[in-house]
ROGUDREN-246206 format. One record per residue (C-alpha): residue number from 0; residue in three letters; z negated, y negated, x negated. Coordinates in steps of 0.001 Angstrom, whole numbers, always signed. Layout:
# residues N
(NUM, Ala, (Z, Y, X))
...
END
This chain:
# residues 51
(0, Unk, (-16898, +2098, -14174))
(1, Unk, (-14156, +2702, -11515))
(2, Unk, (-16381, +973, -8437))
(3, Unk, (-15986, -2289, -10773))
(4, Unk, (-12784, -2640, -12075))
(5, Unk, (-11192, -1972, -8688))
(6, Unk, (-13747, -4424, -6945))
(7, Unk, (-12411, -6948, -9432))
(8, Unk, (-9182, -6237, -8805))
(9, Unk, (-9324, -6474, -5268))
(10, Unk, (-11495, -10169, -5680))
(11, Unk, (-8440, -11224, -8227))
(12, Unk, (-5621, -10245, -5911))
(13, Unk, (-7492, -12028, -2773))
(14, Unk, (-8438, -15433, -5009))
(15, Unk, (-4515, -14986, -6017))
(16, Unk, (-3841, -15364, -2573))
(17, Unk, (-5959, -18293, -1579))
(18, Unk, (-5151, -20217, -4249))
(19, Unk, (-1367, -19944, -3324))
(20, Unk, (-1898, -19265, +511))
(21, Unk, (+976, -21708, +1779))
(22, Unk, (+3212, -19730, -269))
(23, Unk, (+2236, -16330, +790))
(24, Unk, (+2541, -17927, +4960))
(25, Unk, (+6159, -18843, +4630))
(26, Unk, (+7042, -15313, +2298))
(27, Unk, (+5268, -13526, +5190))
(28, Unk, (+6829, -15312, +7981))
(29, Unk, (+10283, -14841, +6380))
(30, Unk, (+9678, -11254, +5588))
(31, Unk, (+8164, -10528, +9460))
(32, Unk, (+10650, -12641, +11746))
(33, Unk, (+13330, -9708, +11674))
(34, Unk, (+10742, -7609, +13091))
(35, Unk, (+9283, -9719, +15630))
(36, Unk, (+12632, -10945, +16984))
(37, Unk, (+13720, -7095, +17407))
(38, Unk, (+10228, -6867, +19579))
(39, Unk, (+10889, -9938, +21635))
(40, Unk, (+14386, -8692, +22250))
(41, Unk, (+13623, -5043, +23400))
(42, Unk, (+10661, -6446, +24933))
(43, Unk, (+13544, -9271, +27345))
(44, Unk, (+15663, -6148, +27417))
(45, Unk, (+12640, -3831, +29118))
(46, Unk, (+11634, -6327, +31415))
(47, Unk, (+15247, -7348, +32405))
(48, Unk, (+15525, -3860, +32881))
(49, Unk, (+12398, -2989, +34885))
(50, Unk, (+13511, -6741, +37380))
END
């Protein structure tokens, strides 16, 4: 009984996400760009460095 009601859990969350998938891009985005600005700015610093 456990196989199936976390298979349909997992198939609810994912169809949750398609059906809103715009949404869940710019939440993402918003949530990751602190992150990937710190790596593009270590990443300028360690090159600069290494020049």
């Amino acid at each position: 009984m456990t196989y199936f009601s976390y298979n349909a859990f997992l198939r609810e969350y994912i169809a949750a996400m398609m059906m809103h998938k715009k949404f869940h891009l710019i939440a993402a985005g918003i949530l990751c760009f602190p992150w990937i600005a710190a790596a593009l700015l270590l990443l300028a610093a360690l090159i600069i460095r290494l020049l």
